[in-house]
N, C-alpha and C positions, 0 to 999 in steps of 0.2 A: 606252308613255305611262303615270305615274303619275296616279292621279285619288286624289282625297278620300274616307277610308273612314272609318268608326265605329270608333272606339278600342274597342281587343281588352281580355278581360280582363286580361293579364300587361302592357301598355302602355299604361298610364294617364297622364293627367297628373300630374308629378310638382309640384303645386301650389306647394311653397314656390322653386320655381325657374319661374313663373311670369312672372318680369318680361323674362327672355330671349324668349322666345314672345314675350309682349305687345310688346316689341322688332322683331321679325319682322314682326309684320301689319302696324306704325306703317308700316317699310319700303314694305311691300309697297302698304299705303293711298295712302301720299305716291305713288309709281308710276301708283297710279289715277287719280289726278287728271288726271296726263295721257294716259290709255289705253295704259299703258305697262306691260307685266311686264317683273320685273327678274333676273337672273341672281345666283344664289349669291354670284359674289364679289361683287354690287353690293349684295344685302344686308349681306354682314360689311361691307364697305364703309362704308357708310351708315348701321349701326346705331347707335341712342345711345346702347350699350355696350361698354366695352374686352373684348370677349371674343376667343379664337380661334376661327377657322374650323370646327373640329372640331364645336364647340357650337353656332354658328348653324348647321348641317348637323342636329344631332342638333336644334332647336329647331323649325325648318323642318318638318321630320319629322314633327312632334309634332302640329303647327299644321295639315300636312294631315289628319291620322287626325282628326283634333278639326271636320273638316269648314269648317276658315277658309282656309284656300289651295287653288289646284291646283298640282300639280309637274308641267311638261310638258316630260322634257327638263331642261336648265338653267335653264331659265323657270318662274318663280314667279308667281303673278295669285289674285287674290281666286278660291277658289270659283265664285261665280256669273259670272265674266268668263272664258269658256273660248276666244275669239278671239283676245284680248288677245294668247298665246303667239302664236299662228297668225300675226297683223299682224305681230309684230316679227318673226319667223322670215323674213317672206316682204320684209321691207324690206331686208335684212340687204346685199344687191347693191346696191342705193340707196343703203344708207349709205357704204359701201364707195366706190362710184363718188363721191360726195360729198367723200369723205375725200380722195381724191388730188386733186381740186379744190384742197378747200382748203390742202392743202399747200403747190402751186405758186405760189398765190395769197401764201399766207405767205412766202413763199422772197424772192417779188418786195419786201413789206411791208420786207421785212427787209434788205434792201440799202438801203433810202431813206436819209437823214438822220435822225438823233436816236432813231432807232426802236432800244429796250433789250431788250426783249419782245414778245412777239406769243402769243398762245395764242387756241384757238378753245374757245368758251363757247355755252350754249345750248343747242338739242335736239339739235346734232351731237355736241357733247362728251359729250351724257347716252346716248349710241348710237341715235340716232334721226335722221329728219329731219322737218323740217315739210311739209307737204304743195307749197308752194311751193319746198323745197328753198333757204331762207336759211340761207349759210352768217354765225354771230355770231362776231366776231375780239372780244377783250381785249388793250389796247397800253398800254404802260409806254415813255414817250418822257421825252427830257432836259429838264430846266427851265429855263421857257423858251420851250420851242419845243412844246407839246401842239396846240395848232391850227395853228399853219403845218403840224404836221405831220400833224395830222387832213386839211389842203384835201389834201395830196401824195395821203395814200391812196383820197382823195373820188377824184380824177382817173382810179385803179387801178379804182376801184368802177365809175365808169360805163364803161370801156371791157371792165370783166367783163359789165357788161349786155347789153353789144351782142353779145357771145357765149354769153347766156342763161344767165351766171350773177349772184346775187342774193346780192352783199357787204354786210356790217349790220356795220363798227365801231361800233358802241354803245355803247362802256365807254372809254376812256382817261383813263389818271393820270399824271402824274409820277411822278419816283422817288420826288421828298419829300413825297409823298401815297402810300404804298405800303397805309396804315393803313386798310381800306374801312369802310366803313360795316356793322353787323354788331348781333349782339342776336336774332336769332332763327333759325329753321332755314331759311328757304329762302336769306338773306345766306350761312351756311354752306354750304350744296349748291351754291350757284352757284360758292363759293369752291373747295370741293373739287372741282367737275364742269373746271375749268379743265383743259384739257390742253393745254400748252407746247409749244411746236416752237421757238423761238427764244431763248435769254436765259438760258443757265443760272443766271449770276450772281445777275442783278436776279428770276430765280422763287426762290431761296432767300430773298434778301431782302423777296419777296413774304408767304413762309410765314413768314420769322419775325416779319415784324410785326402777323398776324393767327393768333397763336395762340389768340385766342379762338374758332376754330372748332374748336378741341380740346375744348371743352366740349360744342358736341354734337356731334360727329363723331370719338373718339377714334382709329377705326380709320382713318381717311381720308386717306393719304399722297397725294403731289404725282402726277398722273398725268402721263405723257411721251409721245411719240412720237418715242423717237429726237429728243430734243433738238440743235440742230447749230447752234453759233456761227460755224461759217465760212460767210466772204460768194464764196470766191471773187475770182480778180483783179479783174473785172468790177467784178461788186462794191461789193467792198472802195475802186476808184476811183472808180466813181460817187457813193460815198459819203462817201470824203472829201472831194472835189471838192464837191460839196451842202453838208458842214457846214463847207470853209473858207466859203465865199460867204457860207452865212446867220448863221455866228456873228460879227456886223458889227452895225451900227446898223443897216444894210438889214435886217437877219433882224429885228432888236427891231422898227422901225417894220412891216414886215409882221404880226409875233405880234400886235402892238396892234392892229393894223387889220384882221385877220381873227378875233380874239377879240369885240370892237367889236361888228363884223358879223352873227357868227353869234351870239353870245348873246343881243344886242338879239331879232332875228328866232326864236329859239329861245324865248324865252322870250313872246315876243306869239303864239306856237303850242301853247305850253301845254295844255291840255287838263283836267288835272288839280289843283287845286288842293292842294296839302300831298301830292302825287303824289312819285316817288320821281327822277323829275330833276335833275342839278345840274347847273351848268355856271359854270366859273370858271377860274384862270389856271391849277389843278392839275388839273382834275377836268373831262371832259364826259362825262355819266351820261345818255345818251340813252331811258332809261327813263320814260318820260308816260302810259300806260296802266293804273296802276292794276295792273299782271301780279301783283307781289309781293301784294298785299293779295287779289288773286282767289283765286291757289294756295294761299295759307296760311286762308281761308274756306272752301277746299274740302275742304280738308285735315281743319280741324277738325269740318266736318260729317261727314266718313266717320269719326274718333274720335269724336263722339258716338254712331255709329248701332253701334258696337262697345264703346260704353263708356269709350272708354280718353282723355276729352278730356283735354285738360290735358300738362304733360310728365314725363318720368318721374323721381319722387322721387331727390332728390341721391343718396343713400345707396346705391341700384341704380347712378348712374351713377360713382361714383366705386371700390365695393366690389360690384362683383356676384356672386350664389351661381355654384359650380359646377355644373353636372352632375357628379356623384362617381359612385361602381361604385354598379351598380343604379339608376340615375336612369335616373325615368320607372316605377316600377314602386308602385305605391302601389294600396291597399285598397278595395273597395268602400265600405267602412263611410268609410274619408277623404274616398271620393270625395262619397257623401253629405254629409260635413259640412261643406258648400261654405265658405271663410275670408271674412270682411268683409273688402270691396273686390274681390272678383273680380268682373271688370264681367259685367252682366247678361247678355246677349249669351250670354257664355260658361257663367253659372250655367247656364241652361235648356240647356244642352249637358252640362254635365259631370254633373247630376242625371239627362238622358233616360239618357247611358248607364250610370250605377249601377244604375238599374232596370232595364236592360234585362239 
């Protein structure tokens, strides 16, 4: 087990490559909000710098000695959160047993009518699970038909209850809605944390119409699981059989009268007012809780209590320093002469150990 040490004399902060680091704890911060340590690759992962792995390795590193993370294992967590590793380690069979859930469950989603994509989203896709064990699906259906084919998978949901498992469609779009809604980082991580089982197609044309989660998420490709478009004979029949019927005026007066329905009643349960819900003929965004505005408040209070509010200067994200030969090796006397903007947090650390 790696724990947090005191920076040695010959490995010091290498100060002007500082925003890599400061890159790492952001990671690692965001993690904490939800009692969550994160592994190596979900740092590069997740960082809001195009760097290679080699370097968020070497920064991680750094970010221990300097006393702001613990390394336990693959597991990364604040310093003072030394459970943090320990909980995930020990859910890891949980998630697991979870995971082939929701595969089967996806398998089924996926032979229906109109269904394009299917990918599971939420604390499963992020490698966790909730304490309840809800598993959250993301659906990409034909236009048209997004609530007729919300009720089909409703029907899927309650007969997974009776067998005590806890389905949460919460997100589905149309194809010609691909474009989500986005502008800050946690719209990003939802977007990135997506992992696909179904739809190769319609998940590229996912990714390419929100390439603005390249902006903060440079490193963040499409995660899979064995993606698989085949339906099988089964199927493949059942589901054509589905979409001749309902691509009919039957199918049309059904969308209208099940869209009608649930919207009306969705939106008299509201909760949240200018809350993060939609719901319309492309879009039902099952979201009413106010989540996004909690995590990103928590977020910025662990970056103030580090310094580092705010996000990170264009110029770090778009050209970042290297570690070159000899990074990390720098002077007492530099270490002393702490640079304007090294959050405070970190001053009272990089001064304890020059004097020491």
């Amino acid at each position: 087990m790696s724990v947090a040490r005191p920076l040695e004399p010959d490995t010091g902060w290498n100060l002007p490559h500082r925003d890599e680091i400061e890159a790492v704890v952001r990671v690692v911060l965001y993690g904490d909000v939800f009692d969550f340590a994160v592994t190596r690759d979900e740092i590069h992962r997740y960082l809001e710098l195009p760097v290679p792995p080699e370097r968020v390795d070497r920064a991680i590193e750094i970010a221990a000695r300097m006393g702001l993370v613990r390394i336990e294992g693959d597991l990364v967590s604040l310093a003072g959160r030394p459970r943090l590793a320990a909980a995930r380690e020990a859910g890891r069979e949980r998630t697991e047993r979870t995971w082939r859930w929701a595969r089967r469950y996806a398998r089924l989603v996926w032979t229906l009518p109109f269904v394009s994509m299917i990918a599971v989203s939420g604390s499963l896709a992020a490698g966790s699970t909730d304490g309840d064990g809800d598993i959250d699906y993301f659906v990409v259906t034909a236009p048209g038909r997004l609530w007729l084919t919300r009720g089909m998978i409703v029907v899927l949901c309650r007969v997974a209850r009776l067998l005590g498992h806890v389905l949460c469609p919460n997100y589905l779009v149309t194809t010609e809605a691909l474009t989500l809604d986005g502008g800050n980082l946690y719209a990003a991580r939802e977007m990135a944390q997506l992992v696909v089982l179904h739809g190769r197609h319609t998940m590229d044309g996912l990714r390419a119409s929100n390439r603005w989660c390249e902006c903060f998420l440079p490193n963040a490709h499409p995660l899979t699981r064995s993606v698989e478009d085949r339906r099988g004979p089964l199927g493949s029949a059942l589901r054509a059989c589905g979409e001749w019927l309902l691509s009919s005026r039957l199918g049309d007066a059904l969308e209208r009268w099940e869209r009608s329905r649930k919207v009306g009643a969705f939106t008299r349960q509201l909760t949240h007012a200018g809350g993060e819900a939609v719901f319309g003929p492309d879009v039902c965004k099952g979201h009413d809780h106010g989540h996004a505005h909690r995590v990103l408040s928590e977020y910025e209070l662990r970056l103030e209590r580090f310094g580092l509010s705010g996000p990170l200067p264009e110029d770090t994200r778009q050209a970042p320093h290297a570690f070159g030969e000899g990074a990390g090796h720098v002077s007492n006397a530099a270490r002393r002469s702490v640079p304007a903007g090294t959050p405070p947090v970190w001053q009272t650390m990089l001064r304890r150990d020059a004097a020491g």
